[in-house]
C-alpha positions as CSV (number, residue, x, y, z in Angstrom):
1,X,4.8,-79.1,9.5
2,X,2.2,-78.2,12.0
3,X,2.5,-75.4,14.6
4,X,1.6,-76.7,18.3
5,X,-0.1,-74.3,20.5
6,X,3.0,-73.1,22.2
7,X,4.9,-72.1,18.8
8,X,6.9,-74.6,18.4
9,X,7.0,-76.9,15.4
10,X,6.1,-80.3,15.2
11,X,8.2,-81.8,12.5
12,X,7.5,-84.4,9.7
13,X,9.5,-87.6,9.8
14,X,12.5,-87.2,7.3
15,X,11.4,-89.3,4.7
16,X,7.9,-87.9,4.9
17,X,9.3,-84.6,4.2
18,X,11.5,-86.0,1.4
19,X,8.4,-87.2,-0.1
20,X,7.0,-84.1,-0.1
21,X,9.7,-82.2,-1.5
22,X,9.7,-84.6,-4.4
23,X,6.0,-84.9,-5.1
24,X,7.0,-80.1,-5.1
25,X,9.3,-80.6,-7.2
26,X,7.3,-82.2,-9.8
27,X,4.6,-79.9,-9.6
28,X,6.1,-77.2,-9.9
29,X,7.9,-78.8,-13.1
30,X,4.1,-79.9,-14.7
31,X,3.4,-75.8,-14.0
32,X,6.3,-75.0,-16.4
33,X,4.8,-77.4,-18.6
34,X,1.4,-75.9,-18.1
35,X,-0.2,-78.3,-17.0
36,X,-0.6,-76.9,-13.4
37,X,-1.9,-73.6,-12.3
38,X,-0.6,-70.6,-10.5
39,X,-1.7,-71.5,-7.5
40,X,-0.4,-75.0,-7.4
41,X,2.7,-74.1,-8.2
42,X,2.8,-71.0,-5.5
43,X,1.8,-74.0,-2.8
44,X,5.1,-76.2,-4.2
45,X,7.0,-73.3,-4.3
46,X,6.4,-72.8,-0.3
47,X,7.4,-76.5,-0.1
48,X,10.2,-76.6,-1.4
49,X,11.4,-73.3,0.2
50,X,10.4,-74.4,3.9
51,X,12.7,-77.2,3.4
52,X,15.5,-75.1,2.2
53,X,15.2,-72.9,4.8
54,X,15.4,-75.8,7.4
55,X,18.4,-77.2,5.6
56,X,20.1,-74.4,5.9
57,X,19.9,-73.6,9.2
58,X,20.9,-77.6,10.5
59,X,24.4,-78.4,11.0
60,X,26.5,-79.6,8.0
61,X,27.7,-82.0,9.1
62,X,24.6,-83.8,10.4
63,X,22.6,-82.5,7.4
64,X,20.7,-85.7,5.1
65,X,21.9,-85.9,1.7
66,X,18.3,-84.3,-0.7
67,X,15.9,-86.1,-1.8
68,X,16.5,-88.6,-4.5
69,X,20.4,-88.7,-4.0
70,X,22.3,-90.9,-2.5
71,X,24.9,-89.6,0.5
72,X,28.4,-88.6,-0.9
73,X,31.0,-90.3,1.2
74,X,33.3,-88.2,3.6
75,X,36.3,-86.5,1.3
76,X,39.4,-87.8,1.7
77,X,42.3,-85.7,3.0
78,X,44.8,-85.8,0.3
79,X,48.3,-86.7,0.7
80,X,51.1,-84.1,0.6
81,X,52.6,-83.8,-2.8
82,X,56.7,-83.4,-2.6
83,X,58.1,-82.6,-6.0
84,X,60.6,-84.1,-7.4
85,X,64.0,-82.8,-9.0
86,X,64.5,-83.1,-12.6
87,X,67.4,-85.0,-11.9
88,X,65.9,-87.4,-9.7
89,X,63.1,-88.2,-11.3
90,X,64.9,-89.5,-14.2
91,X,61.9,-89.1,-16.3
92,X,62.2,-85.6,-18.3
93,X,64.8,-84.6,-20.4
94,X,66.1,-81.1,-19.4
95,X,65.3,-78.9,-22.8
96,X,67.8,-78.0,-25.9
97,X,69.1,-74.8,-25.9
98,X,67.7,-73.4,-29.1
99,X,70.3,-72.0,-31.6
100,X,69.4,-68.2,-32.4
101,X,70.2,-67.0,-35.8
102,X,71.5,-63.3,-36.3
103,X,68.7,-61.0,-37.5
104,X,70.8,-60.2,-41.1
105,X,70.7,-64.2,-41.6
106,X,68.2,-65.3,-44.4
107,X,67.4,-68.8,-45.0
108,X,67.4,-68.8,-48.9
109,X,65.8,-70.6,-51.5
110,X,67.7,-73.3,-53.2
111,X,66.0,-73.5,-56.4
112,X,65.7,-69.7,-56.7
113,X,69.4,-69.2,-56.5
114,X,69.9,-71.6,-59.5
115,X,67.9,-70.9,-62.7
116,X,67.3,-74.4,-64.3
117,X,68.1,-74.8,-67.7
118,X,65.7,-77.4,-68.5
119,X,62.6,-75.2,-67.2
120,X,63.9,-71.8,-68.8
121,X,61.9,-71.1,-72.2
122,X,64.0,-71.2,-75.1
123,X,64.0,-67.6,-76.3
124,X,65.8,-68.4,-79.3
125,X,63.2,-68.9,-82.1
């Protein structure tokens, strides 16, 4: 952007400027690379940051979509969710009641209550 005499700002057309931004970006990636300098990459950085700073301050809902995307269509306003009753819906089940045990009841084991005679060693030789 250029600065006229009075001040004011003369400003790039918006796809010159999303150009720009773009063509930043990249150098500023090939510095991380290394294959830029310092320098260049200070020069992208004040790119990209102008153009922040001028996005930010526009209205947001006039505001162009960044460079290299394409515009997001308006959200929807979603429609009003009524719950349903259990018994109306007719899709659940309503849960089992769950049978509680008394704390003195042991399940026991079957084959430990009855020794086997066929497994017990014969102890009589």
């Amino acid at each position: 952007m250029k600065r006229t005499l009075k001040g004011e700002q003369e400003s790039a057309t918006p796809e010159m400027r999303d150009q720009e931004v773009v063509r930043a970006n990249r150098e500023l990636a090939a510095y991380f690379k290394g294959l830029r300098t310092e320098r260049e990459a200070r020069a992208a950085l004040k790119i990209i940051k102008a153009f922040i700073r001028d996005r930010e301050r526009s209205d947001s809902r006039r505001r162009r979509p960044l460079p290299r995307l394409k515009a997001a269509p308006a959200p929807k306003r979603a429609a009003a969710r009524t719950r349903k009753t259990s018994a109306a819906s007719g899709g659940r089940k309503p849960r089992r009641p769950v049978q509680q045990r008394a704390p003195n009841d042991r399940v026991e084991d079957q084959t430990a209550a009855r020794p086997d005679s066929a497994s017990a060693p014969d102890e009589s030789t």
